[in-house]
VOPAGU-2260 file (C-alpha; in pm, 1 decimal, decimal comma):
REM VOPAGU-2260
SITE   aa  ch    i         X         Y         Z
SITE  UNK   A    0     935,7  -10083,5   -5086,0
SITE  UNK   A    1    1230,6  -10220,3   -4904,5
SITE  UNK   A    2    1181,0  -10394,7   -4541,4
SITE  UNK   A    3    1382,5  -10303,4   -4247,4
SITE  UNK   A    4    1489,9  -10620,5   -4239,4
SITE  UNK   A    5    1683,3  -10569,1   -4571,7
SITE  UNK   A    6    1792,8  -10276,4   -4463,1
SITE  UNK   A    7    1980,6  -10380,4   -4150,6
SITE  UNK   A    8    2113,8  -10651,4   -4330,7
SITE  UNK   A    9    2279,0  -10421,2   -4585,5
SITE  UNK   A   10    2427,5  -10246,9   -4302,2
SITE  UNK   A   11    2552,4  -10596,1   -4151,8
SITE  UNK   A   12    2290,7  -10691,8   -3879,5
SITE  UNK   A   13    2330,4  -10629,1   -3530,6
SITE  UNK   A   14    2303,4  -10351,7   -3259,1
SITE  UNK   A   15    2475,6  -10074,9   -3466,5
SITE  UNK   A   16    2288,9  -10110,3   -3747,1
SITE  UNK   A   17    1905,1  -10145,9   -3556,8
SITE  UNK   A   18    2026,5   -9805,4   -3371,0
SITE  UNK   A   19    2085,7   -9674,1   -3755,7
SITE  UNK   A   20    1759,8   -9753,7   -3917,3
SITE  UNK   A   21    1591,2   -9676,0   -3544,0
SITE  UNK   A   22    1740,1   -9316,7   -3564,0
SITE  UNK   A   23    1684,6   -9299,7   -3968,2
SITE  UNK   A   24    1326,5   -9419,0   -3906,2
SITE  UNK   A   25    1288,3   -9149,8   -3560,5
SITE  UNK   A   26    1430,6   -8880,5   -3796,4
SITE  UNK   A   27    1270,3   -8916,0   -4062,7
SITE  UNK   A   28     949,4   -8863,8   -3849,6
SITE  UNK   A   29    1072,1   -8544,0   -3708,5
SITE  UNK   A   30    1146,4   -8391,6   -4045,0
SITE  UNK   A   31     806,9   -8526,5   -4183,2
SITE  UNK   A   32     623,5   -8309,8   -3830,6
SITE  UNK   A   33     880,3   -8005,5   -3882,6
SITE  UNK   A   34     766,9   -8011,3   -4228,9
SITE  UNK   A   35     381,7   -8001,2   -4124,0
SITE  UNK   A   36     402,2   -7791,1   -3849,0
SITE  UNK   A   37     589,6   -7523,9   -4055,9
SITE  UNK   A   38     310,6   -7523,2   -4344,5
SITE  UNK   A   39      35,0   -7470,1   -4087,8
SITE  UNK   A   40     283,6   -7193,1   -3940,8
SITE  UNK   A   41     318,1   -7023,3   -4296,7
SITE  UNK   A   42     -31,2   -7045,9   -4362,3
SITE  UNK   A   43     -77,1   -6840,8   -4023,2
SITE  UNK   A   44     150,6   -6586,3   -4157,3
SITE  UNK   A   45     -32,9   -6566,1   -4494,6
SITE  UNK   A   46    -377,5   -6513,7   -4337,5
SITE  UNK   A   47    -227,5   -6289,1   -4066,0
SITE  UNK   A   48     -31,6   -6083,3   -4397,9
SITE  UNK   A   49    -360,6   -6093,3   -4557,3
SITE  UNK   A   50    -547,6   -5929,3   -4294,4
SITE  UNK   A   51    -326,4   -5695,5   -4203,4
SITE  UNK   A   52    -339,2   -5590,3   -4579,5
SITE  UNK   A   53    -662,9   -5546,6   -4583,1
SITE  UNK   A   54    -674,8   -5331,3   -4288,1
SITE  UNK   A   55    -438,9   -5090,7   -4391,5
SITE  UNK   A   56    -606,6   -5074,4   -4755,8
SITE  UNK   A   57    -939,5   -4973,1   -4559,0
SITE  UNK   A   58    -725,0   -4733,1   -4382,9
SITE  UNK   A   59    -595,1   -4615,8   -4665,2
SITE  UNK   A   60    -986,1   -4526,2   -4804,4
SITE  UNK   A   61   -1064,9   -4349,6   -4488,3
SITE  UNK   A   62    -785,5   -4138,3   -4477,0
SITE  UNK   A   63    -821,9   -4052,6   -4857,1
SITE  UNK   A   64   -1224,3   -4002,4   -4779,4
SITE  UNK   A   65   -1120,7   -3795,8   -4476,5
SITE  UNK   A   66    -927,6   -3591,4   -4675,1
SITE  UNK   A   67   -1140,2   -3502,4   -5005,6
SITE  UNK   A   68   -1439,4   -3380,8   -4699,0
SITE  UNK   A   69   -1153,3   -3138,4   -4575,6
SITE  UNK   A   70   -1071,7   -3010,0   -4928,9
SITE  UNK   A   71   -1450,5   -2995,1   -5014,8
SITE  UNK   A   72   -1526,0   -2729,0   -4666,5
SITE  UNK   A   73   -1216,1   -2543,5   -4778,3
C-alpha cells in the first residue's frame, strides 16, 4: 500500500496537495459511511417488504376462508 507521504509527493508537496489527499482521505470516508448506512437502510426495506408480504398473504387466507363459510350457508 502506498503512504501519504508518496502520495503528496506525486502531487508535488506542499499545502495544495495535503488539502488533496486530506479531502481524498475525508471523502473517501463519507462514501465508505454512505455506503454502510444505505445497506442497513435496504435491509430495513427488505424486512419491512417482507412483513408487509406476509401480512397481506394472511389476509389473503382470511378473506378466501371468509368467503368459502359464506358460500357453504348459501
Amino acid at each position: 500500500m502506498t503512504n501519504l507521504g508518496e502520495i503528496i509527493n506525486a502531487l508535488g508537496g506542499g499545502p495544495a496537495a495535503v488539502a488533496i489527499v486530506g479531502l481524498g482521505f475525508f471523502a473517501w470516508r463519507v462514501l465508505n459511511w454512505w455506503r454502510q448506512d444505505t445497506k442497513e437502510y435496504n435491509a430495513a426495506l427488505c424486512e419491512i417488504q417482507k412483513e408487509a408480504t406476509e401480512s397481506l398473504q394472511a389476509s389473503t387466507e382470511a378473506i378466501r376462508a371468509l368467503t368459502e363459510m359464506i358460500m357453504r350457508r348459501d
